[in-house]
C-alpha positions in Angstrom: 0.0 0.0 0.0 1.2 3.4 -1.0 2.6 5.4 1.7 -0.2 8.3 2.5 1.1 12.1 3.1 -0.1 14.1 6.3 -2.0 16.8 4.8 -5.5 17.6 5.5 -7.4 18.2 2.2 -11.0 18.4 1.4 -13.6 18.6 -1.0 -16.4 21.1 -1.6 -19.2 19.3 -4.0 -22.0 17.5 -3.3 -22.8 14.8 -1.0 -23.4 11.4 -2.3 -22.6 12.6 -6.3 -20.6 10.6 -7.7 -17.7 12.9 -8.9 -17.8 14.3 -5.8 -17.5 11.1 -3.9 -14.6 9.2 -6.0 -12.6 12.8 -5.8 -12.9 12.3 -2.3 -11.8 8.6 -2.1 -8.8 9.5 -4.5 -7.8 12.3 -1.9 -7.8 9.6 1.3 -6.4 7.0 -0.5 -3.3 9.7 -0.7 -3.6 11.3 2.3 -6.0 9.4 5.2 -8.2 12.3 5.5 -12.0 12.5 4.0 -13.9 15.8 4.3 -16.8 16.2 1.9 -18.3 20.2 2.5 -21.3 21.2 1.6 -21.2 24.8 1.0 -24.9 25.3 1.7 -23.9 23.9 5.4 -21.1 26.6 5.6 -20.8 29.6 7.8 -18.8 32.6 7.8 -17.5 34.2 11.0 -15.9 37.0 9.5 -15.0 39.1 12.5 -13.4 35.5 13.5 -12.2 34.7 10.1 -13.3 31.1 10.2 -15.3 29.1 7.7 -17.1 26.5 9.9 -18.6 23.1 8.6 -19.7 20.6 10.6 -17.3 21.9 13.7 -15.0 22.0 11.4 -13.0 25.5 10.3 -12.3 25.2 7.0 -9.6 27.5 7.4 -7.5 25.3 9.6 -7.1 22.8 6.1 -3.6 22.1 3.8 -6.4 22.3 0.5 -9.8 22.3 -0.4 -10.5 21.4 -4.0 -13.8 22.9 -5.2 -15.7 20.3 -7.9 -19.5 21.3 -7.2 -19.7 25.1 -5.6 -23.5 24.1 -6.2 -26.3 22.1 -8.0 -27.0 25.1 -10.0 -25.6 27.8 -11.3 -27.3 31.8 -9.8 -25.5 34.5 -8.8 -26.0 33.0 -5.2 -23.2 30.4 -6.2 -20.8 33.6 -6.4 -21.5 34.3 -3.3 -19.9 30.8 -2.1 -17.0 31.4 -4.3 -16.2 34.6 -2.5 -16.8 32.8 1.6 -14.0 30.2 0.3 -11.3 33.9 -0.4 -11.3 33.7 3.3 -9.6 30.2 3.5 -7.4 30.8 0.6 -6.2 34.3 2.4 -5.1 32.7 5.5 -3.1 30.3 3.5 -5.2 27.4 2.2 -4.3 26.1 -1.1 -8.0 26.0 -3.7 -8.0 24.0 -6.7 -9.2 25.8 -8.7 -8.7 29.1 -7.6 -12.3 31.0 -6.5 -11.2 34.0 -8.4 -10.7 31.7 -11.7 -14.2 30.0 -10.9 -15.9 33.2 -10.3 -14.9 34.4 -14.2 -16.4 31.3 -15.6 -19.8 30.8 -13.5 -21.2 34.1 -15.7 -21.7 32.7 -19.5 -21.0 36.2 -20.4 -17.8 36.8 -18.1 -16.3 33.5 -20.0 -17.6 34.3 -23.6 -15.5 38.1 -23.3 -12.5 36.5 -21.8 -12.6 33.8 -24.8 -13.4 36.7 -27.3 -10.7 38.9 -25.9 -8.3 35.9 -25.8 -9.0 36.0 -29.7 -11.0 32.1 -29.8 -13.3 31.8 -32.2 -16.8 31.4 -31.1 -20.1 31.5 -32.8 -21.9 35.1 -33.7 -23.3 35.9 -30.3 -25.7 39.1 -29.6 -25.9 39.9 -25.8 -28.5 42.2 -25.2 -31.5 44.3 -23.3 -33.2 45.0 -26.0 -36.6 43.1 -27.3 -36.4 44.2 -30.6 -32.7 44.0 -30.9 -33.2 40.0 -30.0 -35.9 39.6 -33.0 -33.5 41.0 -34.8 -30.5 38.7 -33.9 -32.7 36.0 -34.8 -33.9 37.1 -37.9 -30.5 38.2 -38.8 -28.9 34.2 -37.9 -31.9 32.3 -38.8 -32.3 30.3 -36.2 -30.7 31.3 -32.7 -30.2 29.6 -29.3 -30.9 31.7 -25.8 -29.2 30.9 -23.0 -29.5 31.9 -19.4 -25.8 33.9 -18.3 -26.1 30.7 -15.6 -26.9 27.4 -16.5 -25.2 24.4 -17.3 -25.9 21.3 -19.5 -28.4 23.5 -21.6 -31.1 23.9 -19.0 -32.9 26.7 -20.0 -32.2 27.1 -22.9 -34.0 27.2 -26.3 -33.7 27.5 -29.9 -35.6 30.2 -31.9 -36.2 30.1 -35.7 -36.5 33.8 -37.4 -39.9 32.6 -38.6 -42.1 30.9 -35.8 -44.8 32.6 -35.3 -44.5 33.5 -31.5 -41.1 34.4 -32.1 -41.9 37.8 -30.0 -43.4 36.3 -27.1 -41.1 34.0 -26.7 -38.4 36.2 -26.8 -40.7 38.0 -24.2 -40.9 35.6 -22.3 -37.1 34.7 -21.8 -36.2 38.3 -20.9 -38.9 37.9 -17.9 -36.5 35.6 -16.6 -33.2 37.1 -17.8 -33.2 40.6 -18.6 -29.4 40.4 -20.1 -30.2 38.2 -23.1 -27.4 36.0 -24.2 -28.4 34.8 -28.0 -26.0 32.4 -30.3 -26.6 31.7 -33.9 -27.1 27.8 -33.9 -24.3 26.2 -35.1 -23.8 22.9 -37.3 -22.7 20.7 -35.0 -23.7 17.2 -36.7 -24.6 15.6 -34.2 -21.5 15.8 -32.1 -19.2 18.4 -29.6 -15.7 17.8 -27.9 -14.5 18.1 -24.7 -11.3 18.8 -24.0 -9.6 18.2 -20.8 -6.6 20.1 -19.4 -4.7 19.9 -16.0 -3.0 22.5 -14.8 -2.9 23.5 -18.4 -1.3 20.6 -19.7 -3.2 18.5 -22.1 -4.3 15.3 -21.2 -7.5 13.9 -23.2 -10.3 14.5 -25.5 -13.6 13.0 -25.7 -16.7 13.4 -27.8 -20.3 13.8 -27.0 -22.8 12.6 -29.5 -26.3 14.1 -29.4 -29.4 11.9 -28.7 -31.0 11.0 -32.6 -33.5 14.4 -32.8 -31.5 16.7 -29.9 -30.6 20.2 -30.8 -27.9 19.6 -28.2 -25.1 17.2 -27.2 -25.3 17.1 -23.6 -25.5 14.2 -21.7 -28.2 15.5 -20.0 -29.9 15.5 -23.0 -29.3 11.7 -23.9 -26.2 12.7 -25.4 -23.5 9.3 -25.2 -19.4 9.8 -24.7 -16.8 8.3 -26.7 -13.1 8.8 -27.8 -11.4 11.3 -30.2 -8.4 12.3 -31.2 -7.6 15.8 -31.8 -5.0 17.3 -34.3 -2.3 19.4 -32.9 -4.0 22.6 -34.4 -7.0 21.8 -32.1 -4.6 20.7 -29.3 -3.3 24.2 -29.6 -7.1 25.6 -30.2 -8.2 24.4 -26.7 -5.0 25.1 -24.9 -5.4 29.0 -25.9 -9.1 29.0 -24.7 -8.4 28.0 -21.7 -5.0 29.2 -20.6 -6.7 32.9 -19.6 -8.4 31.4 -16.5 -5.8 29.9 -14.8 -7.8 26.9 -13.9 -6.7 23.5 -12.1 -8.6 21.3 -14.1 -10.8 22.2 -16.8 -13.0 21.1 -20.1 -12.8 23.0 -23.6 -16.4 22.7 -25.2 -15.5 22.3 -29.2 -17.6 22.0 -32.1 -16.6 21.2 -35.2 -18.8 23.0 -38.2 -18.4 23.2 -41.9 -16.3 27.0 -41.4 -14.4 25.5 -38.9 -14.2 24.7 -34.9 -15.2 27.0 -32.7 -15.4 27.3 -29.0 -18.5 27.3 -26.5 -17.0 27.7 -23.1 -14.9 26.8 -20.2 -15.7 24.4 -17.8 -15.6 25.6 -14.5 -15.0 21.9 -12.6 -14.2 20.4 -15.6 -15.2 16.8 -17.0 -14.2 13.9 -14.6 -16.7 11.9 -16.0 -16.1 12.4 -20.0 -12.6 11.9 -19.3 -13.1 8.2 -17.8 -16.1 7.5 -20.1 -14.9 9.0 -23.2 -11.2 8.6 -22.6 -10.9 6.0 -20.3 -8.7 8.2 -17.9 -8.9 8.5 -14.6 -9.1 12.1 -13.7 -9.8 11.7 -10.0 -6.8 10.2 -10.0 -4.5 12.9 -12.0 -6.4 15.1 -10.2 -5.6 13.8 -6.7 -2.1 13.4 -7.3 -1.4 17.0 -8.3 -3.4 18.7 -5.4 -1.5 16.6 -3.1 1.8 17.4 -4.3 1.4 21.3 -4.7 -0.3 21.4 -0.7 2.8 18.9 0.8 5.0 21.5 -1.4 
């Protein structure tokens, strides 16, 4: 049996997921220490500077290693992101980085950094404006909205310029998110990559392949993983997507269209379970071995 290393290091996710759980079980089987937090069961003492959970002060830890901040994305998930700057200021080590996660959690805080960072992405409209929307839509032909925070597609929709509630539909979504985020729908074919980097290194890609009749790819959605093997061009693609956000470990979304790939987004906690499914490499495990050697220094 491998000799374990005495550092205390736990993970913030969710109870009982399975990600969550084997990230946890990589980490003991390294170190002998299993600490699962559920941020909704956290408190801030500020004047105290602690971070209790479960009698436990967070702050007192060698590393915490965020894989769920929560179930769903809102800007109250921010608001976790900034109670875990406390550990990290009195020297805890977070994997990734709050300040990374908190520029990814925001669809539209990830789409300027990859537009600024020069990726190409699909025409994208971002506005207030009703009529400015119908326009988009009329303009792309057929459009997908999407919530600034959501993940695996929920919420969203796809729009064609000519259905004939186009308007109240597009009423409807600003009800609900008065910063409208609108893509042109792109060719996808069926399929989307995701490419997985640790600490900014390559390490795997995998495809998702849409459910037969799925506007989308997402597993959520029916969609099924499997291998790929990227060129170096698209190697290089991902690498330069993600590279701006200084993540620990993280998932390129790629699509490959007719005028070429272009990038969705950056994962915020990454794809543990594309990786083993679609790759048939064990994340947890890469994962696991880095945190513990940057915390034991």
């Amino acid at each position: 049996m491998t000799e374990t290393v005495d550092v205390k290091i736990g993970v913030v996710g969710t109870p009982g997921k399975w990600s969550t759980e084997a990230l946890a079980d990589a980490l003991e089987a390294r170190t002998g220490f299993r600490l699962v937090i559920d941020m909704g069961q956290v408190t801030l003492d500020l004047a105290g500077g602690r971070l209790l959970f479960d009698g436990i002060d967070l702050a007192t830890l060698d590393g915490l290693v965020v894989k769920k901040i929560a179930e769903t994305y809102s800007v109250h998930a921010l608001d976790r992101l900034e109670m875990l700057r406390i550990a990290e200021a009195q020297g805890v080590k977070v994997f990734s980085r709050p300040e990374a996660i908190l520029r990814l959690m925001d669809r539209l805080a990830c789409t300027v950094t990859l537009r600024n960072a020069g990726a190409p992405m699909p025409p994208t409209i971002i506005t207030e404006d009703e009529q400015a929307a119908f326009e988009a839509v009329r303009n792309f032909g057929s459009a997908v909205f999407k919530p600034l925070f959501s993940t695996k597609a929920r919420g969203m929709f796809v729009l064609d310029h000519d259905a004939p509630d186009a308007q109240a539909r597009i009423a409807a979504f600003k009800a609900e998110n008065p910063v409208m985020y609108i893509q042109k729908k792109a060719d996808l074919s069926g399929q989307d990559l995701g490419m997985v980097f640790l600490n900014g290194a390559y390490v795997c890609t995998y495809r998702r392949i849409g459910e037969s009749g799925s506007w989308n790819t997402t597993i959520n959605s029916g969609g099924k993983y499997a291998p790929y093997e990227p060129t170096p061009d698209l190697i290089a693609l991902g690498h330069k997507a993600q590279a701006p956000f200084g993540l620990t470990f993280t998932t390129v979304d790629i699509a490959l269209t007719p005028e070429g790939p272009i990038v969705f987004e950056v994962s915020a906690f990454g794809g543990y379970s594309g990786a083993l499914k679609g790759c048939g490499v064990d994340a947890m495990a890469l994962m696991a071995d880095h945190v513990v050697a940057e915390v034991s220094g």
